[in-house]
N, C-alpha and C positions, 0 to 999 in steps of 0.2 A: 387588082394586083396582078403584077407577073403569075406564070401557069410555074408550080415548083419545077418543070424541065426547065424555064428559060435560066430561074435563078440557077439550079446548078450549074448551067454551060454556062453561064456570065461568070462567075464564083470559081470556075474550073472544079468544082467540089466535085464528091466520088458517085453520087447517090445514081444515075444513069450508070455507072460502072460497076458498082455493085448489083444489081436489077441484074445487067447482063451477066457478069461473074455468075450468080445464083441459077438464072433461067441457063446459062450453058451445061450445067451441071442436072437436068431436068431427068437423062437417061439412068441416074439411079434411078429413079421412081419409076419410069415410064418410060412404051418407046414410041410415044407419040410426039406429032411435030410441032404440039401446044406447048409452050414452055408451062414447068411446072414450079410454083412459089409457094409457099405454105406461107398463110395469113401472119401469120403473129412475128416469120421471117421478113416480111413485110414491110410489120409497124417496126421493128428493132431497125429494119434498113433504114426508114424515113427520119425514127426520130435521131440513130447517132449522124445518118449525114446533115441533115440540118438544125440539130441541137437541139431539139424538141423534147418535153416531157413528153412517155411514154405511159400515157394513163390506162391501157389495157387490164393490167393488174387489177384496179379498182371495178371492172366493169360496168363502167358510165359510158354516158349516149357520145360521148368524143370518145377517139383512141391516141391523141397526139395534143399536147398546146402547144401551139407553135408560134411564142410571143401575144400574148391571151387571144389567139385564135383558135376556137375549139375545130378539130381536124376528124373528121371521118375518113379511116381508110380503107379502103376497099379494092380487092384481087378478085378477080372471076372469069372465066371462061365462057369468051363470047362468041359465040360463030357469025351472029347477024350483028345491026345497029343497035339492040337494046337486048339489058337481062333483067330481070327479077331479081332481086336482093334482099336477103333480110334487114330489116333496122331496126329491130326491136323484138323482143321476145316476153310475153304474159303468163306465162306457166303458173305464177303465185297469183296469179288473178283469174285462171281460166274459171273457178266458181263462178266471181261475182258477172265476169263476160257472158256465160253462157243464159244470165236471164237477159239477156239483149238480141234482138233482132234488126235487122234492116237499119234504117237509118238512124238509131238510137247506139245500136252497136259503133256503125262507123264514129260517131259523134264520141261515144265513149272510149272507143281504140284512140282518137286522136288528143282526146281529152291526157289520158294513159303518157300516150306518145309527148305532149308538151308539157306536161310535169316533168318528164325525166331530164326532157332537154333545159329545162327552165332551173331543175337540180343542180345539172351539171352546171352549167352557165352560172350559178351562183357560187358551187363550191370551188371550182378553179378559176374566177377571176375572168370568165372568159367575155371578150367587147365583140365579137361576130364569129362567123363558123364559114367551114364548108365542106365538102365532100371531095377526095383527091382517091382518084380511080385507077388503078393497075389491071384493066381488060387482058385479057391473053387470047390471041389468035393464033393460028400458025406459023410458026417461025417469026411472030415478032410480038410483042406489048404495046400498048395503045395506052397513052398517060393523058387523062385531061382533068378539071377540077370543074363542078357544078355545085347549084345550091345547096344548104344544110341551113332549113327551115323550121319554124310550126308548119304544122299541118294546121288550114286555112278551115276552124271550123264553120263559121259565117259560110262558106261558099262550098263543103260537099254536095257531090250530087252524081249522077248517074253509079245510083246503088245499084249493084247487083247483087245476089246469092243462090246460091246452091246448096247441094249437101254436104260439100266437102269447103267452100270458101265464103268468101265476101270480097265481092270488087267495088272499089270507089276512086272518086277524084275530088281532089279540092281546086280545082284549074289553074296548079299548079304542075303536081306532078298526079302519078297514077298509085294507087296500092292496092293492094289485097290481104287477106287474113287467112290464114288456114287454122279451122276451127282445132281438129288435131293434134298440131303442134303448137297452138297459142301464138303464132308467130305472124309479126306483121310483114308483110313485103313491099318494097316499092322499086320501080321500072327507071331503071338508069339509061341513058339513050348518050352514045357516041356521038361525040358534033363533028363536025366535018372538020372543025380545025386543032382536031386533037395531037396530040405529038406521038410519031410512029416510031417505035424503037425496034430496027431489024434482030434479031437471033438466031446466031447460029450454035445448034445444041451439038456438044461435044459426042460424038460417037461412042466412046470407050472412056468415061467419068472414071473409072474402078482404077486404073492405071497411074490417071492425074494425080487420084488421090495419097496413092501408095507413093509417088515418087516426092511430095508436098512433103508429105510425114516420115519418109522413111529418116533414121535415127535421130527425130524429133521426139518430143516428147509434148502431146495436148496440156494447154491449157485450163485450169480452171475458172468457168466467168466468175470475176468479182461481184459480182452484183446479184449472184443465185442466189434465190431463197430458198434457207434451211428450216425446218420448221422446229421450234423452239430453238432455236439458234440465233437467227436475225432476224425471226419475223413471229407473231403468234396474232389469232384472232379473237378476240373479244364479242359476247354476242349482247347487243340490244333489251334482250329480252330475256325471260323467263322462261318453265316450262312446268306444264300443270297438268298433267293425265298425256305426257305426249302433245300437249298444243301447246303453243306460243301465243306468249302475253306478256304486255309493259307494265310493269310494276306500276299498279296505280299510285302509291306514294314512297316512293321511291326508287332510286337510279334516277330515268330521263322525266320523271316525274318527283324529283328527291322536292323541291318547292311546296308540292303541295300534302306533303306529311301535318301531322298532326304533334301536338306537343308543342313545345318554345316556337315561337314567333320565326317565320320561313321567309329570304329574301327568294323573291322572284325569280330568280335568277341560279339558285339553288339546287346541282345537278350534277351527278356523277355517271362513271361508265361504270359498270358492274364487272368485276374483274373475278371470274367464278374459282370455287379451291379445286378444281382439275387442272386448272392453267401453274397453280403452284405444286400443285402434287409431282405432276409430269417434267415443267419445266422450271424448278426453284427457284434457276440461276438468272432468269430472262430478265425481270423486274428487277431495280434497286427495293432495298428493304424498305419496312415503311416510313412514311415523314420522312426516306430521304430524297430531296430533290433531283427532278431533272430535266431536260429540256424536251419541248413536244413541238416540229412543227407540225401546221397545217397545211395545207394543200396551197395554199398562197402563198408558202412561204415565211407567213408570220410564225414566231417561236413564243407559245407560252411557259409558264413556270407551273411543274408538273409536280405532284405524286403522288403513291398510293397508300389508303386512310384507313380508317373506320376496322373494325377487328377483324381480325383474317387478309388482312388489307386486301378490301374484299371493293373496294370502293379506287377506283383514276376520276383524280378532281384536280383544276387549276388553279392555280392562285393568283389574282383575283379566281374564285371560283364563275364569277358572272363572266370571265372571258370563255370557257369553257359553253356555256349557256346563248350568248351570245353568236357563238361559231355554229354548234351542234343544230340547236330547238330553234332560232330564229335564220340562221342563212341556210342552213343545210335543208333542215328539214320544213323550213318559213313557217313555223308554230309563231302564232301571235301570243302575248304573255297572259298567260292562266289559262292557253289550251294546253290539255292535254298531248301527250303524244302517247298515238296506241299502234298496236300490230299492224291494224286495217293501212294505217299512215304508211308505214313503213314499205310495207307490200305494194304499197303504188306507187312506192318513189324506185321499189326494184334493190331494196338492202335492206339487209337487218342486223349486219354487225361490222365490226370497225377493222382493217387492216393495221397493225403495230410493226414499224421497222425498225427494227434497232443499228443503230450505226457504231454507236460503243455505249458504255455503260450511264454516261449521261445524257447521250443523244439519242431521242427518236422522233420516228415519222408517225404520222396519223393519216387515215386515209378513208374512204367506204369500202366493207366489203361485199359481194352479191349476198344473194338471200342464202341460207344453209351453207354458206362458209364454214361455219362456227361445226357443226355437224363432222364436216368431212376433217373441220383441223384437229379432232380431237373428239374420242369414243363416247357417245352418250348411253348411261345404257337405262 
């Protein structure tokens, strides 16, 4: 495909206009000659110039769909041809990592690494990928787009380590791991026929700003999340002396309970009483209906059950089962799903967006979401 600079200039679209707008404004932050972007200002530029969903929120191995292309995006500050980048980060897994050494490690970093991508790839519909890169050099940006792969288990090789790393290659591309921060890196290399964007950074930003706004009045973004307002998070799991655990019959395991005869397919989100204590108003009441999409834009028939309405189930409830335990999480029918699962796929509880009182969204959320939305004690 076209490199997203050519489409913008064909399109006459803003997305090269915006990039500059952003980087000329670099002397708030700094008074260097690197233009300066903050990432997440980035992915919001990419995906409203070319219409993209902006999956960042959910934090999955894409940041962008852009027509079910999974979109990695990436801003960094490059002085030579190539940087180190992170692509993944194992923190919920630095235990099980740390019994691995040497080529067993790599094997299992990449194992790690292609579950998430093979996640996402499932849960947004995504038909191929790739990596679209905003380099920042001196007074200009350097745009080009390279692979967004598996990492080629069958073919690692020249392992290295140290006491602070691991370096490998699958003769693709190059990575490394930094034991410390659980985190994987991989070497991004500028090709010669990348698209050079000159910038010139405003001297005196403070002035523009003031003369933009003056008896203006800012904006509120429409699309902020408030917390118990238009969004609230749900968690996966349980909690038992302080650790986390899936309810072995019940919730994502509601199938395999005991008593009356169980369809397969039999499964609820656990909807705990701090979510209603706190925010009463979020949820419709119980048994009453309402609408949930999915990540692909399919919409189920929702609501919440069971006493305390303590239970988000579908109706069919097997469409719920269907999405969740078999494409999200690829459980084949009568495995279980446990903590261990979850912790490798990189989430353990659900994003909720409310759009009005019958509409909302569904989505992954990272691991300890559920934590930070709301006080455990």
């Amino acid at each position: 495909m076209k490199s997203f600079a050519e489409i913008d200039i064909e399109n006459k679209g803003n997305y090269l206009k915006l990039l500059s707008a952003v980087s000329k404004l670099s002397g708030l932050f700094s008074e260097s000659a690197v233009p300066f972007i903050n990432y997440r200002v980035a992915e919001n530029i990419f995906c409203k110039s070319f219409n993209a969903a902006n999956l960042s929120r959910s934090d999955t191995a894409f940041d962008a769909n852009y027509n079910s292309m999974g979109v990695g995006l990436k801003t960094f500050t490059c002085n030579s041809n190539n940087s180190n980048e992170k692509v993944a980060e194992f923190n919920s897994l630095s235990k099980s990592l740390s019994e691995f050494k040497g080529i067993d490690l790599a094997n299992k970093l990449a194992e790690y690494r292609n579950d998430r991508i093979s996640l996402a790839t499932r849960l947004y519909n995504i038909k191929n990928s790739l990596y679209h890169i905003v380099a920042r050099k001196e007074n200009e940006l350097i745009l080009f787009e390279t692979d967004y792969g598996f990492i080629d288990i069958d073919n690692i090789n020249s392992v290295k380590e140290n006491n602070a790393s691991l370096q490998f290659e699958d003769g693709i591309n190059s990575y490394s791991f930094n034991y410390s921060k659980s985190t994987l890196f991989r070497k991004f290399i500028i090709p010669k026929k990348a698209f050079h964007l000159p910038i010139e950074i405003i001297q005196d930003p403070f002035n523009l700003l003031l003369e933009i706004f003056e008896d203006k009045s800012l904006l509120v973004a429409k699309d902020k999340l408030i917390k118990g307002i238009n969004y609230a998070i749900l968690p996966l799991y349980g909690l038992k002396n302080k650790e986390k655990f899936v309810y072995e019959k019940s919730g994502l395991n509601q199938w395999n309970a005991g008593g009356r005869k169980r369809d397969i397919g039999e499964v609820y989100i656990p909807v705990p009483i701090e979510i209603h204590k706190q925010y009463p108003n979020f949820f419709p009441k119980r048994d009453e209906k309402f609408n949930l999409e999915i990540p692909t834009g399919e919409v189920f028939n929702a609501k919440l059950c069971q006493d305390n309405s303590k239970a988000l189930m579908t109706d069919p409830n097997k469409a719920l089962s269907d999405w969740l335990l078999r494409k999200v999480l690829n459980l084949k029918e009568g495995e279980p799903a446990t903590i261990e699962k979850l912790n490798e796929l990189g989430f353990d509880s659900v994003l909720i967006t409310k759009i009005d009182d019958k509409n909302f969204r569904i989505d992954k959320a990272k691991i300890n979401s559920y934590e930070n939305f709301i006080s455990i004690e």
